[in-house]
C-alpha positions, 0 to 999 in steps of 0.5 A, a space after each residue: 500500500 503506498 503512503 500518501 503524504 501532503 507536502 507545502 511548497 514554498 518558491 523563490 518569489 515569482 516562480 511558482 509557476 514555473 515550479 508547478 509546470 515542473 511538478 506537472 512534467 514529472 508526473 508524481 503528484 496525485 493533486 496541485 494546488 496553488 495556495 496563499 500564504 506560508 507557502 505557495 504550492 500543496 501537493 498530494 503524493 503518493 510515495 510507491 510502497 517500499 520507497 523511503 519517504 525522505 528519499 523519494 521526496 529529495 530525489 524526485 521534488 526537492 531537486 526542482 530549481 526555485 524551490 526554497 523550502 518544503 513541509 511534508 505532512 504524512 498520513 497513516 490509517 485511513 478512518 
């Protein structure tokens, strides 16, 4: 079973969306949204079964140019 998780996003100042352009080409987000605010960008991701967590997220968002910082949320058992 996968892991999802809900990461904020904070850009550079005037690069949002170029940030969210490049999230979208990766195709690793399950949602998108643009918010006000801390932080520019929510995502939900799914992290495949069997992936550590911190190492998919390094790998596949953090490298992004224009990214400043991150908060990743985790979920557990769903009610």
């Amino acid at each position: 079973m996968s892991t999802c998780v809900f990461i904020q996003i904070r850009c550079k100042p005037g690069t949002t969306y170029k940030v969210a352009e490049e999230i979208a080409l990766r195709e690793i987000h399950s949602e998108l949204y643009s918010t006000s605010g801390e932080y520019d960008l929510l995502m939900k991701l799914y992290i495949p079964e069997g992936e550590d967590v911190g190492k998919f997220i390094n790998d596949h968002l953090l490298k992004i140019p224009n990214i400043e910082r991150s908060l990743t949320t985790m979920t557990f058992k769903v009610f």
